[in-house]
N, C-alpha and C positions, 0 to 999 in steps of 0.2 A: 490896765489891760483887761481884755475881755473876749469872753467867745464872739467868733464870725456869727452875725446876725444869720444865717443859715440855718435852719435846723438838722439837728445832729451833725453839723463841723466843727470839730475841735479845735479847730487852728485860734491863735490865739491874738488879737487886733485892737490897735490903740481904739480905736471906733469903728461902727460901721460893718462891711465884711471884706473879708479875705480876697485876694485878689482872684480866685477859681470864681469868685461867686458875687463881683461886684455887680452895679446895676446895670451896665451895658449884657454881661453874660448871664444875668437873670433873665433877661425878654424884654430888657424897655419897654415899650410902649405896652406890650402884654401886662407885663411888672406893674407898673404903675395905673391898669386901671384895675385889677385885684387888689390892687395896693388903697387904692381910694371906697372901696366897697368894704375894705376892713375898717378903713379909721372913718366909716360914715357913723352918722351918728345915730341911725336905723338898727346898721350891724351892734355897735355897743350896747345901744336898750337891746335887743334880742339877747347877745351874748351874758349880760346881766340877768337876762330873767330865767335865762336857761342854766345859769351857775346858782343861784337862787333857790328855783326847784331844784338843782339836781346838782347837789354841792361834791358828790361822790364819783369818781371812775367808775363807770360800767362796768369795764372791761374787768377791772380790779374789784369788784360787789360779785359780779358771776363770778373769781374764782374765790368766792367768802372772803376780801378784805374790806375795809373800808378805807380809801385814801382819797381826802380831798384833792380836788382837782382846780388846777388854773386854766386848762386848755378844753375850750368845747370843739365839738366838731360835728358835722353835715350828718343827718341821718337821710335824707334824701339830697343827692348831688346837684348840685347848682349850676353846674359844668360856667361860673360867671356870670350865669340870667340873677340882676340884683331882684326881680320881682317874684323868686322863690325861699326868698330870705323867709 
């Protein structure tokens, strides 16, 4: 078992996600072209090189910790344009 591929749903699922939050009531077609912009291999080398430098939480460094981080995210919004990556 395992959490619903969601983030922050608890529910807990042989695979995949939860039925509130499977791939039809994700956005289909939306779902899946975010979906393809993450697992490019554009988005990875970025995502590597931005873990890289900046192996630490922002968020958690402003309030004086240090905690490494697995999850980067947008400092300028992409609203989906991949050629702001």
């Amino acid at each position: 078992m395992q959490f619903c591929g969601e983030p922050g749903c608890g529910v807990l699922v042989s695979s995949g996600w939860c039925p509130a939050h499977t791939r039809h009531q994700r956005g289909g077609a939306a779902f899946a072209t975010v979906h393809r912009l993450y697992t490019s291999a554009r988005w990875l080398r970025l995502r590597a090189d931005v873990l890289r430098d900046e192996p630490f939480c922002r968020v958690c460094r402003l309030e004086g910790r240090n905690v490494l981080t697995i999850d980067i995210d947008h400092v300028v919004l992409h609203r989906g344009d991949a050629i702001t990556f």
